[in-house]
N, C-alpha and C positions, 0 to 999 in steps of 0.2 A: 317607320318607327321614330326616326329623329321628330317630327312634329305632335308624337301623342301628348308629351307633358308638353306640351305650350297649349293643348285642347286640355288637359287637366286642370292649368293654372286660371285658364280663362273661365272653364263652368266652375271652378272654386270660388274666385268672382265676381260671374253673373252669379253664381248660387248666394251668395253673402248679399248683393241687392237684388234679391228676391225673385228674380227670373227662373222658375223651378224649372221651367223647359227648356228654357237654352241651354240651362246648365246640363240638363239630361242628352241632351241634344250633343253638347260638349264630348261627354264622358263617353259617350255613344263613335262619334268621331275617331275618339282616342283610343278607343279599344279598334276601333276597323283601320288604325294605324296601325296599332301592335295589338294586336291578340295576345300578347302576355303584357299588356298592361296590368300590373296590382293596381295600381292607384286607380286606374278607369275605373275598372270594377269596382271596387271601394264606393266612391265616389257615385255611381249609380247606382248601386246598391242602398249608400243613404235615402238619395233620392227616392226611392220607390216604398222605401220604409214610409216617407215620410207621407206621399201621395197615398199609401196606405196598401202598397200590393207587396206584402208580406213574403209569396213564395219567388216572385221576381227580386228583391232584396235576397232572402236566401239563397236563389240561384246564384246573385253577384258575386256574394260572399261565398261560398261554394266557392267560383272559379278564382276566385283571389289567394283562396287558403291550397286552392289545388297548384296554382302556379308559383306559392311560396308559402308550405307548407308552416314555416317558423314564423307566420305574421300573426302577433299574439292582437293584436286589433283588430285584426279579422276573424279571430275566433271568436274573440270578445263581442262584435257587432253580430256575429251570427247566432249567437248565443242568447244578445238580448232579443230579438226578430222569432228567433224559436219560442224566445218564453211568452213574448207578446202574444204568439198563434199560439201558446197552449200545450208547446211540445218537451215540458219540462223537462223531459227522462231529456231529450235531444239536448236542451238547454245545460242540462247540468255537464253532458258531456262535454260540450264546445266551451265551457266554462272552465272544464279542470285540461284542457287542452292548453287556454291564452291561459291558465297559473302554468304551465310547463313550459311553455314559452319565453314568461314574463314573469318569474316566482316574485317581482319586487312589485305590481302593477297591485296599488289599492283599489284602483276601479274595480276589478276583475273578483277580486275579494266582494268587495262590495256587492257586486251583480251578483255572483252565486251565493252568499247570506242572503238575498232579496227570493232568487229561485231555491234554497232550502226552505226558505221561512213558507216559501208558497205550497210544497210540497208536505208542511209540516213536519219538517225538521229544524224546532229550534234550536239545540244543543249544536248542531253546526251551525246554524244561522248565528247565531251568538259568538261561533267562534270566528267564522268569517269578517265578521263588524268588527271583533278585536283585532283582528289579522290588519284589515283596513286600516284601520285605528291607528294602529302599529307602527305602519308602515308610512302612511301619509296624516299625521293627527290633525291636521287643517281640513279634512274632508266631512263637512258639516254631516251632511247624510246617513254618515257610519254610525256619527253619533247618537243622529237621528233611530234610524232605524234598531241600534242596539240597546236604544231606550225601549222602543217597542216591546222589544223581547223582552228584555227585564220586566216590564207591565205586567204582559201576558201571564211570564210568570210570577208576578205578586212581590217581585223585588220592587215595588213603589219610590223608596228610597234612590236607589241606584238609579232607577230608569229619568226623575225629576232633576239628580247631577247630570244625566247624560243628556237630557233634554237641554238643561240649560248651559250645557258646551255649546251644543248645536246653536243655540241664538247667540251666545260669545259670538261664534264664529262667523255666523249671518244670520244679523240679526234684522232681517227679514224672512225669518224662516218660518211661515204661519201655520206647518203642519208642526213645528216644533212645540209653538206656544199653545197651538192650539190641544196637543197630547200630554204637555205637561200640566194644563189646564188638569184636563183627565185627571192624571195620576193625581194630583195637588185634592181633586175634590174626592177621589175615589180612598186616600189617604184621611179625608175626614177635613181638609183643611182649606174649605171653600173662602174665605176670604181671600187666602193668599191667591187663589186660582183668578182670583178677579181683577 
């Protein structure tokens, strides 16, 4: 067990210069160190997301949330991994798991308005973004996406101010510019959208 985090810190890393398999290789290591490694798990878990083997990441995360039950970052990665495969109902649970966790976490807000709005639940999606908002008002995304909503629903006005927080905040945001475009011509007022 004393050598798992020094194989943790090392596939953190090689994973940061771009070695996916060492890193896996790593994390792999550190779990047949300690089998109650979180971090291992974690840590492979990304990894498999990333390589694209969705129910090997959910198992990770699985064994992470089963060995520390209170790690709202593991609910939260499982949460996004389920929505990715499609498991919304699943997704939305492990979502309102990291808010019970982590009641202060705008990611978490964030992710489940993303998995309402998929579900077609604006009214929560809407309020999740505020929630985000709320809580972390630098999280460009929130902004993002609660413009969306406003769209959707024909608030034009609101969704064009929340748009253009989102590029305040990074202003490299090109789904930002590119949906306030939207609203701007859908408002009737295509020069400005230009």
């Amino acid at each position: 067990p004393r050598f798992a985090m020094a194989y943790v810190c090392r596939g953190n890393m090689i994973q940061n210069a771009g070695d996916l398999d060492g890193a896996m290789a790593d994390f792999g290591e550190a779990i047949r160190c300690d089998p109650r490694n979180v971090a291992g798990y974690s840590g492979r878990g990304y990894l498999r997301r990333k390589k694209g083997d969705l129910k090997g990441a959910i198992a990770d995360y699985s064994e992470a949330i089963r060995l520390e039950p209170d790690y709202a970052r593991g609910w939260r990665n499982r949460a996004s991994v389920r929505r990715e495969d499609g498991d919304l109902d699943g997704a939305m649970a492990d979502f309102e798991e990291a808010i019970r966790c982590d009641p202060r976490s705008a990611a978490a807000y964030n992710l489940r308005g993303s998995a309402r709005k998929d579900k077609g639940d604006r009214n929560g999606a809407f309020a999740d973004f505020s929630e985000a908002i709320r809580l972390e008002p630098g999280l460009a995304p929130a902004w993002r996406y609660r413009a969306d909503v406003r769209r959707e629903n024909g608030d034009l006005d609101g969704a064009i101010a929340d748009y253009s927080e989102a590029i305040r905040l990074n202003p490299r945001y090109v789904a930002a510019y590119t949906n306030r475009a939207a609203a701007l011509i859908a408002k009737g007022e295509r020069k400005s959208a230009i």
